[in-house]
C-alpha positions as CSV (number, residue, x, y, z in Angstrom):
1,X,-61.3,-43.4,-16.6
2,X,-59.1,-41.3,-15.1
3,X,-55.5,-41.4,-15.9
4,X,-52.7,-42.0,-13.1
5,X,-49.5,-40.2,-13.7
6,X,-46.0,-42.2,-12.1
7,X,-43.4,-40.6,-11.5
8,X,-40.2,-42.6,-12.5
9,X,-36.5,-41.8,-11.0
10,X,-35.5,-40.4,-14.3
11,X,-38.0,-37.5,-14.8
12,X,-36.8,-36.5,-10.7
13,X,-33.9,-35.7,-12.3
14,X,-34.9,-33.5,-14.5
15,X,-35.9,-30.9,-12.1
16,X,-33.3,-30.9,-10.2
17,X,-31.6,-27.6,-8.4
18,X,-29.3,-25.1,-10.1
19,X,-26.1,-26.3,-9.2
20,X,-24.5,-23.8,-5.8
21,X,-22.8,-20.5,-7.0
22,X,-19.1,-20.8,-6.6
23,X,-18.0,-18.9,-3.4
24,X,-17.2,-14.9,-3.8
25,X,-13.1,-14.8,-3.4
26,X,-11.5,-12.0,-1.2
27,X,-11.2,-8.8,-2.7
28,X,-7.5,-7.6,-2.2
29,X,-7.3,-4.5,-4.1
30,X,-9.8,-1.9,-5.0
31,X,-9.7,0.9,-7.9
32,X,-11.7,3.6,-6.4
33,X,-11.4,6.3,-8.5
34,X,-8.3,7.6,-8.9
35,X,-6.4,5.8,-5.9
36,X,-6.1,2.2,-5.6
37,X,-6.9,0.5,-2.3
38,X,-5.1,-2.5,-1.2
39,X,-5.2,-4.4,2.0
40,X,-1.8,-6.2,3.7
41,X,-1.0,-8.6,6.8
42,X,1.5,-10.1,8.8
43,X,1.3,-11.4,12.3
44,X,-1.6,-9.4,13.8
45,X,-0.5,-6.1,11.8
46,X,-2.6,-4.8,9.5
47,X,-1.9,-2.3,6.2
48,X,-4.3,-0.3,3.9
49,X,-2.6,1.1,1.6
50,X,-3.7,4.1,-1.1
51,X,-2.2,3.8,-4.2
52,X,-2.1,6.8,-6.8
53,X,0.2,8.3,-9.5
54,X,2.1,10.6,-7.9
55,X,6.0,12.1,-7.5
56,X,7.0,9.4,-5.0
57,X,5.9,10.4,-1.5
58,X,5.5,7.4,0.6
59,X,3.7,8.2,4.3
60,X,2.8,6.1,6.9
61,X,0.2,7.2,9.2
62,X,0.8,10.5,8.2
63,X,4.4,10.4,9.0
64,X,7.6,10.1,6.4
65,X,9.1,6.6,6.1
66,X,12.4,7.4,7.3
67,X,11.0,8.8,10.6
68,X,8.3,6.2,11.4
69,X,10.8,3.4,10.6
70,X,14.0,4.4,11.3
71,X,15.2,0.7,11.3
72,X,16.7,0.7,7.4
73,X,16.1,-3.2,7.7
74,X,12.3,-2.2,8.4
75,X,12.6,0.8,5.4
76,X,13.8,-1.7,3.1
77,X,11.3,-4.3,3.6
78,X,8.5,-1.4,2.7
79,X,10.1,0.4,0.0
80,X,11.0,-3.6,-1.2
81,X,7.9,-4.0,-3.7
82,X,8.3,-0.2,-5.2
83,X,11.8,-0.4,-5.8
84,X,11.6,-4.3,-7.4
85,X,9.0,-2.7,-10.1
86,X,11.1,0.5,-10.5
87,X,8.1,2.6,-9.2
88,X,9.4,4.1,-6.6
89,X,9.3,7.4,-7.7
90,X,5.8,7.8,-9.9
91,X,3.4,6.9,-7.4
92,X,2.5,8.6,-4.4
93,X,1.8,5.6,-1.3
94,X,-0.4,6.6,2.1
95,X,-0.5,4.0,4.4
96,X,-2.7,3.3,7.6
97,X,-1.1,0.8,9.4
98,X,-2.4,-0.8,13.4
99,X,-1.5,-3.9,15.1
100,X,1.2,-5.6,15.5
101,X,5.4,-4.4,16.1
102,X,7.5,-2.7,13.5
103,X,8.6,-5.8,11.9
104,X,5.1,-7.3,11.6
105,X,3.6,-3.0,10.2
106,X,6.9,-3.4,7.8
107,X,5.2,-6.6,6.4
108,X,2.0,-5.7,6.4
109,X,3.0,-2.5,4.1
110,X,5.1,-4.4,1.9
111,X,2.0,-7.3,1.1
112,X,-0.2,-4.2,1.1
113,X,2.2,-2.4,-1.9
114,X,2.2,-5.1,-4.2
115,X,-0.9,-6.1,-4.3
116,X,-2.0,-1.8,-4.8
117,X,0.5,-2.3,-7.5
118,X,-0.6,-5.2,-9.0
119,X,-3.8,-3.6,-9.6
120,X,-2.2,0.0,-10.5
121,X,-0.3,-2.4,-13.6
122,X,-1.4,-5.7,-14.4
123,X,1.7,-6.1,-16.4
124,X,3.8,-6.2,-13.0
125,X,2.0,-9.0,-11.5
126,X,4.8,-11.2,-12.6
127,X,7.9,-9.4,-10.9
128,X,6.0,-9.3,-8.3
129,X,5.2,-12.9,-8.0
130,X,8.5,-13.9,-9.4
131,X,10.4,-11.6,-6.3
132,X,7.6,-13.2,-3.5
133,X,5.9,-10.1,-3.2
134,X,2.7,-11.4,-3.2
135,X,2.2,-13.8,-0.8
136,X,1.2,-13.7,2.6
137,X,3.4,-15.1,4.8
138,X,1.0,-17.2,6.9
139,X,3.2,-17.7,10.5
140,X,1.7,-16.7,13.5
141,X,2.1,-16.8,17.3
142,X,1.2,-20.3,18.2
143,X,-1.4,-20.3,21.0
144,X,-0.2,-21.5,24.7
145,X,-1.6,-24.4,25.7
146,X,-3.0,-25.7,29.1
147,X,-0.7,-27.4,31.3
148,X,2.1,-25.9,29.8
149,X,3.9,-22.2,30.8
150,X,4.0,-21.5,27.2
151,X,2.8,-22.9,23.8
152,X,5.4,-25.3,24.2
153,X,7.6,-24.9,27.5
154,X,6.5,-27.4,30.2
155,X,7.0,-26.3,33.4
156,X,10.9,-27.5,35.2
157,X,11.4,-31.1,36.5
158,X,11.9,-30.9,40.4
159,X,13.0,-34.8,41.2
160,X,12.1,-33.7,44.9
């Protein structure tokens, strides 16, 4: 006689799939070598930013700060990170910045600074957090809708 083999709804459990791999997060900064390599946004500007030990040059697409932002609100906001950590003048900064208006580049090299910093010293993570250095703002332009002359703006009322 041959034996029948059941299969009960407890041994289906037993072979059930490896659970999902938990999903690969965003790299932000990169060690490559000696450099660091760190990526920043704001509005549709985009930063990458090189990171070494240096005497404290800081160029922007191959240009001095002062000359391609001569706005000192816009040369504050990019020197913001170095000067918070007291960096400013031990690391060398190159940036490659596209996209976007000077406000919006000025961002994007800020994000991009910290974050090559936070990976240059692990122990200045916190200042950095603690001062808002770290986090993307998130605003952007709100897309224009249909019907409308503007993302918002409806068109004038004409009572005739």
């Amino acid at each position: 006689m041959a034996e029948d083999t059941v299969t009960t709804p407890d041994s289906a459990t037993d072979s059930a799939p490896p659970p999902a791999a938990a999903p690969a997060t965003t790299v932000r900064a990169v060690r490559r070598g000696n450099e660091i390599l760190a990526t920043g946004r704001r509005k549709t500007a985009v930063a990458r930013v090189r990171l070494q030990a240096g005497k404290g040059e800081l160029t922007i697409n191959g240009r001095d700060l002062e000359v391609y932002f001569p706005s000192i609100k816009d040369r504050n906001l990019v020197s913001g990170a170095l000067d918070e950590v007291g960096k400013r003048a031990s690391v060398k900064v190159a940036i490659r910045v596209d996209g976007g208006g000077p406000t919006g580049q000025a961002g994007a090299c800020r994000l991009g600074i910290a974050r090559a910093l936070k990976a240059f010293d692990a122990e200045l993570a916190e200042p950095l957090r603690q001062a808002g250095l770290l986090t993307r703002d998130g605003r952007m332009k709100e897309r224009k809708k249909y019907g409308l002359r503007g993302a918002r703006r409806g068109t004038q009322f004409s009572k005739r």
